[in-house]
Each structure stands twice: as structure tokens, then as C-alpha cells.
N, C-alpha and C positions, 0 to 999 in steps of 0.2 A: 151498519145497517144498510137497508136498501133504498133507493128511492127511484121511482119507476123502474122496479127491477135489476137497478144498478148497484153494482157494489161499489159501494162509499170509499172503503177502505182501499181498496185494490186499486180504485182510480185517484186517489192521492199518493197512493206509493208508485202508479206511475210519472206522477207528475214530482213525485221528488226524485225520480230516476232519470229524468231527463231522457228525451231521444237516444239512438241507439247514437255509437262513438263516431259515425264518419264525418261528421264536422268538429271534433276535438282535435288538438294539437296532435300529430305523431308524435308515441313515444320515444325514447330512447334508445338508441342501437344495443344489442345484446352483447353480450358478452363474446370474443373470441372461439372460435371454435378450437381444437387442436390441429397441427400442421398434419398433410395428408402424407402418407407412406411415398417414399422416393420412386418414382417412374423407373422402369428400366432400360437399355439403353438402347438408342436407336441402332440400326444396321451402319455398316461404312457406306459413306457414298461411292459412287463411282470415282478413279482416279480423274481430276483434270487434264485438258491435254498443255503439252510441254509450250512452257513459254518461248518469246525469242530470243538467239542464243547471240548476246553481246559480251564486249568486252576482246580480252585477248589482247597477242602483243607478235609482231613482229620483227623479226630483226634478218642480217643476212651475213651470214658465216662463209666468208674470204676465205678462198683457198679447197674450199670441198666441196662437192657435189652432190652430196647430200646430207641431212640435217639429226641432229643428238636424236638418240632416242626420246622419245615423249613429245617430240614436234613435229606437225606435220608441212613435208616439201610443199611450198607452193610451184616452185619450179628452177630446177638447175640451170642452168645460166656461164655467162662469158666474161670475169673481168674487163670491164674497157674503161678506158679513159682518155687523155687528151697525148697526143704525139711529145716527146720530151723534148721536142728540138721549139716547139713551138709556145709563143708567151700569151699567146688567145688563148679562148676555149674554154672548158667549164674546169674547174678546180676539185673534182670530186672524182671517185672512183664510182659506176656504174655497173649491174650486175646484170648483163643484157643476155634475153631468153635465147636456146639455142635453135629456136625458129621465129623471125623477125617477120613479124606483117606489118610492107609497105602499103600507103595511101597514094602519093604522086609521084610521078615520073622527071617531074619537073629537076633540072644540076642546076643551082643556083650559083650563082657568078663569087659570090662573096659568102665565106661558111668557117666552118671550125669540124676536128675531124673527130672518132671515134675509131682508136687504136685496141686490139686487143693488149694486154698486160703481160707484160714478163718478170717473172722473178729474177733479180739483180745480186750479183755479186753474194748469193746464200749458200754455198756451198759446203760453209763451216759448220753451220746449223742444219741448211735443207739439203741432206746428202744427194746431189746429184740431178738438184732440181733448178741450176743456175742455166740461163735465157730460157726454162720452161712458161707456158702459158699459164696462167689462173683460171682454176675456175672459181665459181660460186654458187652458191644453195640460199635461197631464201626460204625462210622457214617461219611457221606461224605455230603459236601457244595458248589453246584456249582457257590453257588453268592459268594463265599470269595475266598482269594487266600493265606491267610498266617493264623495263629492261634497262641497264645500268651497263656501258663499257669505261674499266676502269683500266690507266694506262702502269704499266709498274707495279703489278698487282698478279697474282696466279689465285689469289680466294677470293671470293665472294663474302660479303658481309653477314653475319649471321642471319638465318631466319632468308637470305636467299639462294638461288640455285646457281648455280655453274653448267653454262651451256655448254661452252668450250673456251679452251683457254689458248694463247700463243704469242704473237711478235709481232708490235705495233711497227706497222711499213708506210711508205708513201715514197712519195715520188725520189729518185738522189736528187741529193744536194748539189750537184752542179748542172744541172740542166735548168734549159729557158723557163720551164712549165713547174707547178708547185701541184700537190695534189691534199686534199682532207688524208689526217691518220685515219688506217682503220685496223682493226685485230684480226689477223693471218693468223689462220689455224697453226697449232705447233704441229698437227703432222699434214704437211699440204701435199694437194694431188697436183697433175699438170692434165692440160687439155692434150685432147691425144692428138699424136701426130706433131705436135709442137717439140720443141728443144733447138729450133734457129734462132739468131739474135738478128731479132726484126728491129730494132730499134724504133719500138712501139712507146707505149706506156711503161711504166717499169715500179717494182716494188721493191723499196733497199730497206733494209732493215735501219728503225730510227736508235741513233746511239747517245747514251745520257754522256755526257761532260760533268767535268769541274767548273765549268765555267758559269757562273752564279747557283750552282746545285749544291749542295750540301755534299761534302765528299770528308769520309763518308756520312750516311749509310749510300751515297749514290757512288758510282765505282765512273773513274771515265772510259771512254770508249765501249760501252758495254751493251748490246741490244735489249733495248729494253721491250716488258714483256706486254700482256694485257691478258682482259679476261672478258668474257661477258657474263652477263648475271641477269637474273628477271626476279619476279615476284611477284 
């Protein structure tokens, strides 16, 4: 019914309906939708630019003037090392540029020398190369990272390379001076203009004994060989 014009009924049904929802609990999340269709695929970016170039292995190949294929020369060079008459001096073979930039002028009273190198007594093996000069090539390899000279050996281990191979030399055995082995190319050049016997430096080929070596497989008096190897 009505009372003052009111409807009775309509305003008890909205008073069982309560307020509209916005102070009720939010409901429940809905159900999942389906996954959307795959994107397609972006452009390539630009290439980046080249990082820096590390690594690499250097070594320096006695006897030649220049370096295996696949290495690049850093610079040809002069065998030297220490005078054979003398028991100073450095113990090593040196691969010195064939244009030397001095700093002072100063002759020091007291020193040690730096001889060019001759090939000793190799006639048998280095046909025709006995009092000639050494050169040497130092050479650099960006695809390798380590280098291996093995004495008595012509192969390389599997899985690496063979740069060159030859006849481990140093200084003769009856001189004042001793010198580091190192691996002389088997096919060696000479410095030009050289073939006097300066009695410099000297490179004799080292020979394996019976004497505490295993004989065989080691043979006595025999030059023995080397190799060099990277990877």
C-alpha cells in the first residue's frame, strides 16, 4: 500500500537490498583467459662492433727469416749471443732486429758482448752452411694461445700444429761460454755476406749419447732433432 504516497513495498525491498556493492568484499578473480597468438619476430639488430683482440702466442724460428705460413713476421732479425771464448755474459741465444735503435753514447768500462752466430761444424746436415751467420724471424699467431718446443721429436701431439720442425743447437761443447737449446730450422738460411769464421757465437748441433739415455731407442752420437708446435 501507500502511505503518504509512498510505496510500502518498494521501500522495503529496497531496504532488503541493501546499498549498491561498493562497500562489499571484492569478488573473486575470474577465470583465466586463453593464451594470446605468438608475436612475430622482431628485425636483427645491428651487428656489434668487434671486441678486443687478445690472446695469441709468439715464438721465434732460429735459422729463417721469415715465418710458416698462417703467422705473422713481427720482425726478421740477427742471431746473437754471448763470444765462445768468454765465461760472462747472458746464457741465451737473442734474435736482435736488423735495425737497432741506440739510447746513449756512454762505453762502459766493465760489460759483456753481443756476437753475431755461426753455424758450427753443420756441413753434414746444413749443406754448405758451416761459419755461415743465423738469421731469425719472430713470429706471432693469433689463432693459438700456448706453443710447445719438444726436443727429439719431428710430430707434434695430436690436436696441435707443427710450425716448423729441425736440430736442437747451442753453443759447442768445448768453449768457455754455454748457451739455452733452441730449435734450428731443418732448412736454415745464412745472413748475407757472411760465411767467415768470426769466432763469434756458434750453433753445433746437440748429440744424444749412451750415456745414461736409453740406447736404444736413443742411437749415440746422433743430432738430435726438435719441433715446435702451438695450439
Amino acid at each position: 500500500g501507500y502511505i503518504n504516497e509512498t510505496n510500502v513495498k518498494e521501500v522495503y525491498l529496497q531496504i532488503l537490498r541493501g546499498r549498491d556493492g561498493r562497500d562489499g568484499v571484492p569478488g573473486r578473480d575470474g577465470v583465466k583467459g586463453e593464451r594470446g597468438d605468438k608475436g612475430e619476430k622482431g628485425e636483427t639488430g645491428p651487428v656489434g662492433q668487434a671486441g678486443p683482440k687478445s690472446g695469441g702466442v709468439v715464438y721465434t724460428r732460429w735459422g729463417r727469416k721469415s715465418c710458416p705460413t698462417g703467422a705473422e713476421l713481427l720482425y726478421e732479425g740477427i742471431t746473437g749471443s754471448n763470444y765462445d771464448g768468454h765465461s760472462g755474459g747472458g746464457a741465451n741465444y737473442v734474435c736482435l732486429p736488423k735495425v737497432p735503435q741506440y739510447m746513449s753514447t756512454y762505453e762502459p768500462s766493465g760489460f759483456s758482448q753481443i756476437y753475431g752466430t755461426e753455424y758450427d761444424n753443420v756441413n753434414g746436415v746444413f749443406s754448405g752452411k758451416d761459419n755461415h751467420n743465423a738469421p731469425c724471424a719472430v713470429c706471432y699467431t693469433s689463432t693459438k694461445s700456448v706453443k710447445l718446443m719438444i726436443p727429439a721429436r719431428t710430430s707434434c701431439p695430436s690436436s696441435w700444429t707443427i710450425e716448423y720442425k729441425g736440430y736442437l743447437m747451442a753453443e759447442c761443447f768445448n768453449k768457455k761460454t754455454n748457451a739455452i737449446y733452441e730449435c734450428v730450422d731443418e732448412n736454415p738460411e745464412s745472413i748475407d755476406g757472411s760465411g767467415a769464421n768470426n769466432n763469434g757465437a756458434q750453433l753445433c748441433f746437440a748429440l744424444s749419447t749412451c750415456y745414461s739415455l736409453p740406447c736404444p731407442p736413443y742411437l749415440n752420437n746422433r743430432p738430435i732433432t726438435c719441433v715446435m708446435c702451438t695450439k
